[in-house]
N, C-alpha and C positions, 0 to 999 in steps of 0.2 A: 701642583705646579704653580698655582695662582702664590700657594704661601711665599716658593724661593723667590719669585720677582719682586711682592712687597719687601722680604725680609733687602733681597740687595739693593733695592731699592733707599729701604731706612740705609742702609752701610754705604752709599754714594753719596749720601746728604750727609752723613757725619764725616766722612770723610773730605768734603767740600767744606765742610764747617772749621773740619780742623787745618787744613791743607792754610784756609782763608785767615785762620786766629793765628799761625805761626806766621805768615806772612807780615800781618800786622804788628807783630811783635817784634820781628826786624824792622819794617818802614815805619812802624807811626802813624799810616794813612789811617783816616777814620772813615774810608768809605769800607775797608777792606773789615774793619772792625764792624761796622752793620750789616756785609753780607755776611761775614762769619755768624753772626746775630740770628740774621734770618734764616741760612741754612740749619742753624743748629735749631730752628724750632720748627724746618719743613721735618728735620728728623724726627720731634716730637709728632707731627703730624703722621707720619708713617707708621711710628709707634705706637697710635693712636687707632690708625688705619688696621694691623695687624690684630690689634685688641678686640678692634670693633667686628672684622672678617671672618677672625680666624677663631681665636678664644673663644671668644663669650658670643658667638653668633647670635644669640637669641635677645642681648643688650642691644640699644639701638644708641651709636657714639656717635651719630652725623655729624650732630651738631658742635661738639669738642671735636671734631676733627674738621669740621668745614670754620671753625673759630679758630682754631689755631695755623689753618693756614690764612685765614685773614690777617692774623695780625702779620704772622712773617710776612707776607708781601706790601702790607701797609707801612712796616715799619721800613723794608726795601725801599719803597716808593718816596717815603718822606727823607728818606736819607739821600736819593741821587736829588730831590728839590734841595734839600739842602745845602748840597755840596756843591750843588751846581750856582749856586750863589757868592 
């Protein structure tokens, strides 16, 4: 059970990823362009998550998976400072 909640889990972040990149491709906005950015590497992070869980249980991915959601939210975070300028 634990696997279908990661795996829809990865398909609500790509889907926000992508939902967020069409969007920006209409407006232009460049905030819309960093969270499409950043969602699209919480998905790498679930991807990551599913690898670490599910796969290869006996591989320890913490840390690729606690890194790459740093940088999505960092990169998040530098872009609303940004913008908000």
């Amino acid at each position: 059970m634990a696997e279908l909640i990661y795996f829809l889990c990865m398909l609500t972040c790509l889907a926000c990823a992508l939902l967020l990149w069409r969007s920006h491709r209409r407006t232009r906005t460049r905030l819309l362009l960093w969270s499409s950015v950043c969602f699209g590497l919480l998905t790498i992070h679930n991807a990551i998550l599913i690898l670490d869980l599910v796969v290869l249980p006996a591989t320890d991915l913490s840390l690729a998976r606690s890194g790459s959601a740093l940088v999505a939210v960092t990169l998040l975070a530098f872009a609303l400072i940004w913008e908000r300028q």
